[in-house]
Biopython code that builds the backbone (N, CA, C, O; Angstrom):
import numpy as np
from Bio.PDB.StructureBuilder import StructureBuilder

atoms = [
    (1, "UNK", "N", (92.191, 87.192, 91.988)),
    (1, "UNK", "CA", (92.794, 88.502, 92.140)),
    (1, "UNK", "C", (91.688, 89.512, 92.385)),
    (1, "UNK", "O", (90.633, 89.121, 91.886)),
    (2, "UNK", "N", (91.622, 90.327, 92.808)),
    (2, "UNK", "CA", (90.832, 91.160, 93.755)),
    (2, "UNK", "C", (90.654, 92.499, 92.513)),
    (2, "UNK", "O", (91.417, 92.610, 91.554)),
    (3, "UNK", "N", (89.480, 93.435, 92.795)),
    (3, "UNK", "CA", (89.833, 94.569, 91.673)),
    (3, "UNK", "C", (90.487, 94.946, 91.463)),
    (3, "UNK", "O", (90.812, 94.921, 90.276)),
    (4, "UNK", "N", (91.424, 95.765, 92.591)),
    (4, "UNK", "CA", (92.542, 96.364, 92.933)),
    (4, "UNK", "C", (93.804, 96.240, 93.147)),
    (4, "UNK", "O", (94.808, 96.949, 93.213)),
    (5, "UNK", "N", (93.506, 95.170, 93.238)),
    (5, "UNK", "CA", (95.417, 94.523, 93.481)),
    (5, "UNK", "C", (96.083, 94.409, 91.892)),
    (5, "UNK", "O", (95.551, 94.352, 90.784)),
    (6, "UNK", "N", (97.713, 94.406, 92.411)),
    (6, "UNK", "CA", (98.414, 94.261, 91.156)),
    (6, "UNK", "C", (98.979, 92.866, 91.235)),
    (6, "UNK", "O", (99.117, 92.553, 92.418)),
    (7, "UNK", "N", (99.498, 91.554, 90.090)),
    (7, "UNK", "CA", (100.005, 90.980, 91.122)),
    (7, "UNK", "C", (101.193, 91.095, 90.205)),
    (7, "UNK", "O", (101.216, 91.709, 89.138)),
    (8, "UNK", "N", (102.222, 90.392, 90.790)),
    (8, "UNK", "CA", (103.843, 90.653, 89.895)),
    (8, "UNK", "C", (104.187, 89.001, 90.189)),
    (8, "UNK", "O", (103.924, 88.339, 91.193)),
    (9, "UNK", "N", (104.874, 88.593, 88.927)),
    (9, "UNK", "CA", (105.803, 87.680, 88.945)),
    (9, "UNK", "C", (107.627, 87.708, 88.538)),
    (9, "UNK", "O", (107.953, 88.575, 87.727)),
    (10, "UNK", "N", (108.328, 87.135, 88.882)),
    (10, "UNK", "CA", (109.531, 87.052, 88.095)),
    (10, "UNK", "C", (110.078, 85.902, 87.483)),
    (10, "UNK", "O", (110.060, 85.153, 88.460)),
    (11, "UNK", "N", (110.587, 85.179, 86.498)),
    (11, "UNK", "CA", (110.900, 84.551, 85.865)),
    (11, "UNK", "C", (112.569, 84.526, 85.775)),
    (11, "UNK", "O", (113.242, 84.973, 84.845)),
    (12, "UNK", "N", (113.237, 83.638, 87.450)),
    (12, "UNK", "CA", (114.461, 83.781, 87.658)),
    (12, "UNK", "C", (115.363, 83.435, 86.012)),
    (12, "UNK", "O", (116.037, 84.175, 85.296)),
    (13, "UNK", "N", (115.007, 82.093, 85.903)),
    (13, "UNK", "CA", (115.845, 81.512, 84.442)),
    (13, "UNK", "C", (116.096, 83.137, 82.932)),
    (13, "UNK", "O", (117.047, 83.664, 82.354)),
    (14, "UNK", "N", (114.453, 83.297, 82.953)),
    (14, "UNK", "CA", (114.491, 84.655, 81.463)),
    (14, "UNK", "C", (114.872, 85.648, 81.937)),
    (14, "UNK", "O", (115.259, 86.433, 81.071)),
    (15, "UNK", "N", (115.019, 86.296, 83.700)),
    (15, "UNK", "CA", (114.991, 87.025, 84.340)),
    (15, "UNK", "C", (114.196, 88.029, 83.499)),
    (15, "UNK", "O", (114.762, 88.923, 82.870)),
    (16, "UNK", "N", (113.025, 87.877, 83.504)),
    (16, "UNK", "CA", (111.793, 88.854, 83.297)),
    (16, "UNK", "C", (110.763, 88.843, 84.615)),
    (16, "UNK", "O", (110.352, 87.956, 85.362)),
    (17, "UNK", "N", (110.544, 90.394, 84.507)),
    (17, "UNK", "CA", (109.586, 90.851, 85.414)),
    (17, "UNK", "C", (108.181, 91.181, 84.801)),
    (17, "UNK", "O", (108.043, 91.968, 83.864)),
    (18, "UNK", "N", (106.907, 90.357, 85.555)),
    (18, "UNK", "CA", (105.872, 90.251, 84.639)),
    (18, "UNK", "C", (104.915, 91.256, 85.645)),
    (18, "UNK", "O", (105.170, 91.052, 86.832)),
    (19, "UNK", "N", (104.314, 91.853, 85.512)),
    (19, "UNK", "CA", (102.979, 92.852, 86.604)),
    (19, "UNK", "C", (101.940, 92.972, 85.790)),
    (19, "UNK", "O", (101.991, 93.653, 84.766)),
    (20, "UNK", "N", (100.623, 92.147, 86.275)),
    (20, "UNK", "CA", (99.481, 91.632, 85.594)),
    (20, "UNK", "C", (98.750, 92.946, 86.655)),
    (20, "UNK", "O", (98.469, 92.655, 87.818)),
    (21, "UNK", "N", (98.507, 94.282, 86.156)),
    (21, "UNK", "CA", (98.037, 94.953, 86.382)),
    (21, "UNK", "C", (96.116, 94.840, 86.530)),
    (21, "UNK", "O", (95.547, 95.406, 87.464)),
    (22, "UNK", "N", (95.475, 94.178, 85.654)),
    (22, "UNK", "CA", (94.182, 93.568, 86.155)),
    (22, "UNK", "C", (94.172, 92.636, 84.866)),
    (22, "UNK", "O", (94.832, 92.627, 83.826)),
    (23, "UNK", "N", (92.770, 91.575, 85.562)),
    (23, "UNK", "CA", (92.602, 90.823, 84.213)),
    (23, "UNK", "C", (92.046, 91.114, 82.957)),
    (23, "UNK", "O", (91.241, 92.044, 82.907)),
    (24, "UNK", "N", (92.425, 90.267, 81.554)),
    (24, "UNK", "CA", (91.374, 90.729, 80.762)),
    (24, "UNK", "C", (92.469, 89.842, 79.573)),
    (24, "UNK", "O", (93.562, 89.285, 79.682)),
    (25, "UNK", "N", (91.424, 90.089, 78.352)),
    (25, "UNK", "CA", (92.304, 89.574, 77.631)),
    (25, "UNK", "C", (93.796, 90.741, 76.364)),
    (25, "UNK", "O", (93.874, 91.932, 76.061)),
    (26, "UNK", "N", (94.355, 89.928, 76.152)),
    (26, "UNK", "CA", (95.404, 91.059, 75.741)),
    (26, "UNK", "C", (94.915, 91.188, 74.165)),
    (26, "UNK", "O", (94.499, 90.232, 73.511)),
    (27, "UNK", "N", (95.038, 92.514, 73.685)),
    (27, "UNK", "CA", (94.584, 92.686, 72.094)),
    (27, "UNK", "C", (95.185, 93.160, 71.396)),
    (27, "UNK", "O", (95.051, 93.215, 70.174)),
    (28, "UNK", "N", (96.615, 93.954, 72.608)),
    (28, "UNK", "CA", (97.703, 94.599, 71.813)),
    (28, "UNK", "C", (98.977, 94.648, 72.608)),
    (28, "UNK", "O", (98.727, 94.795, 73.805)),
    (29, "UNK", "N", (99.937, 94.592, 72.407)),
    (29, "UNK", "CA", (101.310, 94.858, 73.045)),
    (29, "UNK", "C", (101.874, 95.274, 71.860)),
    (29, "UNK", "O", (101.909, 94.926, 70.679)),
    (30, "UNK", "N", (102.642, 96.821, 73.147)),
    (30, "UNK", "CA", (103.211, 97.373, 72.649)),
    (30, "UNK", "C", (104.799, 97.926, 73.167)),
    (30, "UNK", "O", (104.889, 98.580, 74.206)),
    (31, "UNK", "N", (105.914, 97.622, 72.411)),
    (31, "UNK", "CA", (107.295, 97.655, 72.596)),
    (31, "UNK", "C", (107.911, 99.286, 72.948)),
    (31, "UNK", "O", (108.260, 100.113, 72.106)),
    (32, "UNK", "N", (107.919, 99.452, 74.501)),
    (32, "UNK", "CA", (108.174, 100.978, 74.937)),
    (32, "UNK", "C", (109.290, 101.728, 74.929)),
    (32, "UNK", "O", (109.601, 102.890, 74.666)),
    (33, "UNK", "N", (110.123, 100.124, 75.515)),
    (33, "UNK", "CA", (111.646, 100.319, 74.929)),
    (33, "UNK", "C", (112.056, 98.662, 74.984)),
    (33, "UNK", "O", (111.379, 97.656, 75.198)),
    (34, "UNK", "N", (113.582, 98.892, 74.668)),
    (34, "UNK", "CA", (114.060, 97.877, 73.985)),
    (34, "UNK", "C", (114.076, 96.768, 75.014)),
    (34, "UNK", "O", (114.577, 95.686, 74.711)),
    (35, "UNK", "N", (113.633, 96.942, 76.038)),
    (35, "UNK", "CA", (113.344, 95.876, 77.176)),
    (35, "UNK", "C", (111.573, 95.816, 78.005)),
    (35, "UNK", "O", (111.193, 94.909, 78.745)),
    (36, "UNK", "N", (110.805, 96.973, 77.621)),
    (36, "UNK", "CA", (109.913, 97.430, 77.874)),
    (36, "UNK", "C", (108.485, 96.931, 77.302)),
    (36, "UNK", "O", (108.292, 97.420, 76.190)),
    (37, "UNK", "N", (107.757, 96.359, 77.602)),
    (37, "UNK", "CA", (106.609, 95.948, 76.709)),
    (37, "UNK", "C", (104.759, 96.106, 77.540)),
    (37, "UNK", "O", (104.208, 95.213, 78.184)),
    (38, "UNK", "N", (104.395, 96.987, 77.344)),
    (38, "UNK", "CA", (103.049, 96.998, 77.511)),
    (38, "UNK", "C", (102.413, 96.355, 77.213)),
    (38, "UNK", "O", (102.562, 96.061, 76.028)),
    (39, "UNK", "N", (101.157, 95.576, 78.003)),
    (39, "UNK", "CA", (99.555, 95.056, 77.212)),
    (39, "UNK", "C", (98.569, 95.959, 77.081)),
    (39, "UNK", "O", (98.511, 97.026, 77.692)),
    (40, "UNK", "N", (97.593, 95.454, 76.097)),
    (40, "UNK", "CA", (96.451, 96.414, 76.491)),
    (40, "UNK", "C", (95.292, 95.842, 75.997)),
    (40, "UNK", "O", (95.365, 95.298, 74.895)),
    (41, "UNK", "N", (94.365, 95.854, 76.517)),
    (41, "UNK", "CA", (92.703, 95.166, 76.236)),
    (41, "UNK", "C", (92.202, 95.607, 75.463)),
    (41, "UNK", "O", (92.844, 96.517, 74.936)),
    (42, "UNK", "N", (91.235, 95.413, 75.046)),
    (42, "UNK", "CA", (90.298, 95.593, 73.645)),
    (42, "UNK", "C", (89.833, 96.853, 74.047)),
    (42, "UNK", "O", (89.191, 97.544, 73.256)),
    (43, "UNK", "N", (90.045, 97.175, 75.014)),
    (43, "UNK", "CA", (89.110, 98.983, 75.471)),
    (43, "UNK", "C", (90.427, 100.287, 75.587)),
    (43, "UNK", "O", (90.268, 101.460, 75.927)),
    (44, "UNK", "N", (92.003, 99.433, 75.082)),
    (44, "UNK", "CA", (92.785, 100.052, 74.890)),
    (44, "UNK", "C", (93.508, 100.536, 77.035)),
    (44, "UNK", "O", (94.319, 101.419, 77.316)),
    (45, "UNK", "N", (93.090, 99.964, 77.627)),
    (45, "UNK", "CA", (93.636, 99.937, 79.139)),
    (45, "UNK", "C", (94.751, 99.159, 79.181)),
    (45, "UNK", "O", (94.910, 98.460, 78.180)),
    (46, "UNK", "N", (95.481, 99.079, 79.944)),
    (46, "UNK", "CA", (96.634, 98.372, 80.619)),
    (46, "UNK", "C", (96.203, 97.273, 81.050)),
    (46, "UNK", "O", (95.121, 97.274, 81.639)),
    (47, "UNK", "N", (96.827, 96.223, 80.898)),
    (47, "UNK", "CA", (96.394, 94.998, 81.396)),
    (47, "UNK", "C", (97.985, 94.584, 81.825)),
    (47, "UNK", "O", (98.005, 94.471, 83.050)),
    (48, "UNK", "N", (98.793, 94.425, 81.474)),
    (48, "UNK", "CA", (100.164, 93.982, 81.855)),
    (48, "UNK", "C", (101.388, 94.926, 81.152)),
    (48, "UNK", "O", (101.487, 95.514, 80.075)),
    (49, "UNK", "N", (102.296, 94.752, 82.375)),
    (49, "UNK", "CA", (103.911, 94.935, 81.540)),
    (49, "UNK", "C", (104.587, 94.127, 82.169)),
    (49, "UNK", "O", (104.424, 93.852, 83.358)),
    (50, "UNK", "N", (105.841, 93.428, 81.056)),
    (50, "UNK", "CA", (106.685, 92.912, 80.690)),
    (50, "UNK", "C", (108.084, 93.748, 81.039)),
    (50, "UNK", "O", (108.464, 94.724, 80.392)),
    (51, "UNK", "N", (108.833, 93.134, 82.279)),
    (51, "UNK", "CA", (110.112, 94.159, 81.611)),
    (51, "UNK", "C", (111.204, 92.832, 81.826)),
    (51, "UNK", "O", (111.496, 91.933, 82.613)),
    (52, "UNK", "N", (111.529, 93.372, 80.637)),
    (52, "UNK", "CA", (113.467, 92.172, 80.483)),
    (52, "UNK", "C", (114.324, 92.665, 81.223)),
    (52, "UNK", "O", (114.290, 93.763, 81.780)),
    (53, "UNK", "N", (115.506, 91.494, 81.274)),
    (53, "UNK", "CA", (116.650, 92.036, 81.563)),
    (53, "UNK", "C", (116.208, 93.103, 83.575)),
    (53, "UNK", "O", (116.587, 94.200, 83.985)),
    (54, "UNK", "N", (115.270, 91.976, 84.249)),
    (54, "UNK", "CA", (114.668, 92.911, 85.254)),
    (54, "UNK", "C", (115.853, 93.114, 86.253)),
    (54, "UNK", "O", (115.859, 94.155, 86.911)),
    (55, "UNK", "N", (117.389, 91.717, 86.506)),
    (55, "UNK", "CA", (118.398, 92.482, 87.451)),
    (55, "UNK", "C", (118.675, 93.776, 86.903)),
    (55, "UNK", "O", (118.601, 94.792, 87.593)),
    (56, "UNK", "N", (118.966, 93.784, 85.794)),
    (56, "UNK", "CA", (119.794, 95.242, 85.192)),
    (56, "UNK", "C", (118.652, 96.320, 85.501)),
    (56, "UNK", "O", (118.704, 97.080, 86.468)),
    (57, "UNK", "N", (117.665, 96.297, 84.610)),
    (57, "UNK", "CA", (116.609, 97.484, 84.689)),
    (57, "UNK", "C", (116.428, 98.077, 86.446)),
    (57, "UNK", "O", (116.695, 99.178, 86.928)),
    (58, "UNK", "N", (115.864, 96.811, 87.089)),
    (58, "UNK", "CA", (114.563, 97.269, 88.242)),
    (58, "UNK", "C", (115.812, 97.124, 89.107)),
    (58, "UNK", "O", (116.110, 98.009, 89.909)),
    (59, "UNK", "N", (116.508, 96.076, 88.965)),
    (59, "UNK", "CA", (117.320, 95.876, 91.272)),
    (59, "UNK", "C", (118.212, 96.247, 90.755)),
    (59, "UNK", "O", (118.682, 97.089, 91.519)),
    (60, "UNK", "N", (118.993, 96.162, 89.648)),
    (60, "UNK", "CA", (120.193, 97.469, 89.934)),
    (60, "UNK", "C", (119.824, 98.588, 89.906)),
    (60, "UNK", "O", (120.480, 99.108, 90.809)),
    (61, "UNK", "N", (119.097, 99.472, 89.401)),
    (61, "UNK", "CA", (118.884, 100.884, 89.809)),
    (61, "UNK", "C", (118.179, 101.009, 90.962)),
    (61, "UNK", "O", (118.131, 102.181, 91.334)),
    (62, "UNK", "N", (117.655, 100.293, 91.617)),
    (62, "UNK", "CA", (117.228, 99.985, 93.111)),
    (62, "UNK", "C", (118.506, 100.016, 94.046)),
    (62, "UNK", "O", (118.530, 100.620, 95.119)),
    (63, "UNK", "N", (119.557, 99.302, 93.523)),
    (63, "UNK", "CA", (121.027, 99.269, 94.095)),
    (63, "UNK", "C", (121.281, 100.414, 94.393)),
    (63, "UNK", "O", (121.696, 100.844, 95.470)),
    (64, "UNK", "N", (120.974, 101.119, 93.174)),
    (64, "UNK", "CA", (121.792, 102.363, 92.923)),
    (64, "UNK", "C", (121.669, 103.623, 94.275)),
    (64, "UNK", "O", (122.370, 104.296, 95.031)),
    (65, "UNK", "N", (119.928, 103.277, 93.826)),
    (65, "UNK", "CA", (119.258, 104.515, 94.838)),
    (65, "UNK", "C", (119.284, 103.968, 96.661)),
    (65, "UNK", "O", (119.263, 104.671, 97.672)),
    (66, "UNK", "N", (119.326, 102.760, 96.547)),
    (66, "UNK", "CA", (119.645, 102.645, 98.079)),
    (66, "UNK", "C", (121.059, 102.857, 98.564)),
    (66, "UNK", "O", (121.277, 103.003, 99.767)),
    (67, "UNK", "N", (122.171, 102.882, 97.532)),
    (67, "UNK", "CA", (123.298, 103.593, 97.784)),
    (67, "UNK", "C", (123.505, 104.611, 98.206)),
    (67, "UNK", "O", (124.419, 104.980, 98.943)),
    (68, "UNK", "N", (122.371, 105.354, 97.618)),
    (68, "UNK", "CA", (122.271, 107.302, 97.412)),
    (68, "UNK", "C", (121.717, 107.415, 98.843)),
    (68, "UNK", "O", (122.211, 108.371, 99.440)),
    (69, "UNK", "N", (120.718, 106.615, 99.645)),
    (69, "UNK", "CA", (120.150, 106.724, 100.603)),
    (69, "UNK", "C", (121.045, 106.136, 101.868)),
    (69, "UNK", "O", (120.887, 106.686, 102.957)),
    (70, "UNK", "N", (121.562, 105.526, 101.807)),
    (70, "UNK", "CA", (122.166, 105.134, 102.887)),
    (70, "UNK", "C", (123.566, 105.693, 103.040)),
    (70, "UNK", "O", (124.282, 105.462, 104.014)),
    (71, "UNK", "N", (123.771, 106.154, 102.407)),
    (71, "UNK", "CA", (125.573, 106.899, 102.453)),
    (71, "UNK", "C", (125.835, 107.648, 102.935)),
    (71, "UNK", "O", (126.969, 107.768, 103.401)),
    (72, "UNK", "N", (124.583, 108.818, 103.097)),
    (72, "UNK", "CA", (124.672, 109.773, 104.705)),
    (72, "UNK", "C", (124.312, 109.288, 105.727)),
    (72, "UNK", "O", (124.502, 109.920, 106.766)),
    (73, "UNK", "N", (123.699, 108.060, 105.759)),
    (73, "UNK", "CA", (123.584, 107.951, 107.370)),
    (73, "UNK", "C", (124.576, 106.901, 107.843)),
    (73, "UNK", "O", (124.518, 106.623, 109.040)),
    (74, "UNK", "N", (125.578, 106.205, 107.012)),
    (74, "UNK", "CA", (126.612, 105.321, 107.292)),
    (74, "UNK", "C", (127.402, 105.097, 106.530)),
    (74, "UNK", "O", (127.786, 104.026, 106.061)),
    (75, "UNK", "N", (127.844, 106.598, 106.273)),
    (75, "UNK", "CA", (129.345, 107.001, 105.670)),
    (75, "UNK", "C", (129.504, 106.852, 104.029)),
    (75, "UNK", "O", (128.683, 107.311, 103.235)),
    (76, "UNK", "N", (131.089, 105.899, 103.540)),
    (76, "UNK", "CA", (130.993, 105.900, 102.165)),
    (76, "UNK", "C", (131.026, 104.626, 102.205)),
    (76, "UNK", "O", (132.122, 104.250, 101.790)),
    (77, "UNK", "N", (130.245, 103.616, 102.554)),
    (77, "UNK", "CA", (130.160, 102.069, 102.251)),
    (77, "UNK", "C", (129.263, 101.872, 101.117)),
    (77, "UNK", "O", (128.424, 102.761, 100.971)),
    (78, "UNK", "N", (129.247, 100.872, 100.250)),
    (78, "UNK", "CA", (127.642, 100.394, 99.267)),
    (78, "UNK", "C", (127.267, 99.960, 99.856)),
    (78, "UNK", "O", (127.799, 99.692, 100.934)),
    (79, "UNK", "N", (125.886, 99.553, 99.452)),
    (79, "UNK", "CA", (125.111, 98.719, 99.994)),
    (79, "UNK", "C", (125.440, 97.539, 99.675)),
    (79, "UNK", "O", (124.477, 96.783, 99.802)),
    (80, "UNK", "N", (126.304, 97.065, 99.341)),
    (80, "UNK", "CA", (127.061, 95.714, 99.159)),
    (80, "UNK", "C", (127.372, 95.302, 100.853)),
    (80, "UNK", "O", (127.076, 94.369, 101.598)),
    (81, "UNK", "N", (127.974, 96.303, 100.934)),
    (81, "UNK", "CA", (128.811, 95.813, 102.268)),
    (81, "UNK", "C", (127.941, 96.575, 103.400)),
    (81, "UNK", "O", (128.600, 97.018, 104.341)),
    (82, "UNK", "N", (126.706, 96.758, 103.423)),
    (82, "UNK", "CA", (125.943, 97.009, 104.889)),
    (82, "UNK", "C", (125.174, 95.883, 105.257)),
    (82, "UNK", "O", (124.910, 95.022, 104.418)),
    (83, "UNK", "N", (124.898, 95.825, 106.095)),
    (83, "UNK", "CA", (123.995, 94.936, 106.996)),
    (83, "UNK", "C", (122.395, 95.739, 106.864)),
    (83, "UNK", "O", (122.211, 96.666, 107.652)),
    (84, "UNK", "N", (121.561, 95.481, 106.145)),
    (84, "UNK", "CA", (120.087, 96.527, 105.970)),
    (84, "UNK", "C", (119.526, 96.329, 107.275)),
    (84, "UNK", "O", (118.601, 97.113, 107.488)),
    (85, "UNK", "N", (119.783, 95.522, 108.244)),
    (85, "UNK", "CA", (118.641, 94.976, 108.932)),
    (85, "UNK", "C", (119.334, 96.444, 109.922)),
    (85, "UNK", "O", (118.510, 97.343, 110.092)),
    (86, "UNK", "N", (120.172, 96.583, 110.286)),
    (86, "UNK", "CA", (121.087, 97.935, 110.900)),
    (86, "UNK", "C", (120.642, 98.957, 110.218)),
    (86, "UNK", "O", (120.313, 99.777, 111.075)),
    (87, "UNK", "N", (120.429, 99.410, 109.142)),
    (87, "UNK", "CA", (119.953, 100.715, 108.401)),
    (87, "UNK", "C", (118.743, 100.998, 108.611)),
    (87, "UNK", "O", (118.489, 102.201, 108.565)),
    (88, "UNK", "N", (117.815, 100.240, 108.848)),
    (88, "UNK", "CA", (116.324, 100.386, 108.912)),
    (88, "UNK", "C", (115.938, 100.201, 110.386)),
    (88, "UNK", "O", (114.729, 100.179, 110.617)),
    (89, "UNK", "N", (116.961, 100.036, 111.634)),
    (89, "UNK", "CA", (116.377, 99.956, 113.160)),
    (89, "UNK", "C", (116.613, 101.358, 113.101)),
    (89, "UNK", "O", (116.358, 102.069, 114.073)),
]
sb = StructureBuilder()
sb.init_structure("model")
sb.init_model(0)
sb.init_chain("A")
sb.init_seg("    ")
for serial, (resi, resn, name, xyz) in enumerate(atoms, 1):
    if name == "N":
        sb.init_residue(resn, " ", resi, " ")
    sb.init_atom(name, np.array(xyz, "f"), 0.0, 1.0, " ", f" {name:<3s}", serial, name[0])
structure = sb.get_structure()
């Protein structure tokens, strides 16, 4: 992994979303919210977060807001029922 890069995993089965923000070792995690969990290194930096429950948290409110975005430019449909590859030409 490079200095700068972040990398992210997901864990379809626990559906947890993991983002290993840089390496190092972990010395503390801490519970942000009830699905929410920070790491942090011995120098007190970010090293990872943990988020549960990532359909509900991250891609449904992703749902949400690409709803909000696409509804003026192609009426009152969800994004359930659009074709994206049409929204983005």
């Amino acid at each position: 992994m490079g200095e700068n890069q972040m990398m992210s995993r997901y864990d379809v089965d626990a559906d947890i979303l993991y983002m290993l923000i840089k390496e190092g070792e972990i010395q503390d995690t801490v519970e942000v919210s009830e699905d929410l969990f920070i790491e942090y290194d011995e120098k007190n930096n970010p090293v990872g977060i943990e988020l549960w429950r990532a359909r509900k948290n991250v891609f449904g409110e992703l749902l949400k807001y690409l709803n909000t975005i696409a509804e003026p430019n192609i009426g009152q449909k969800s994004i359930h029922e659009i074709d994206l590859k049409k929204v983005i030409q």
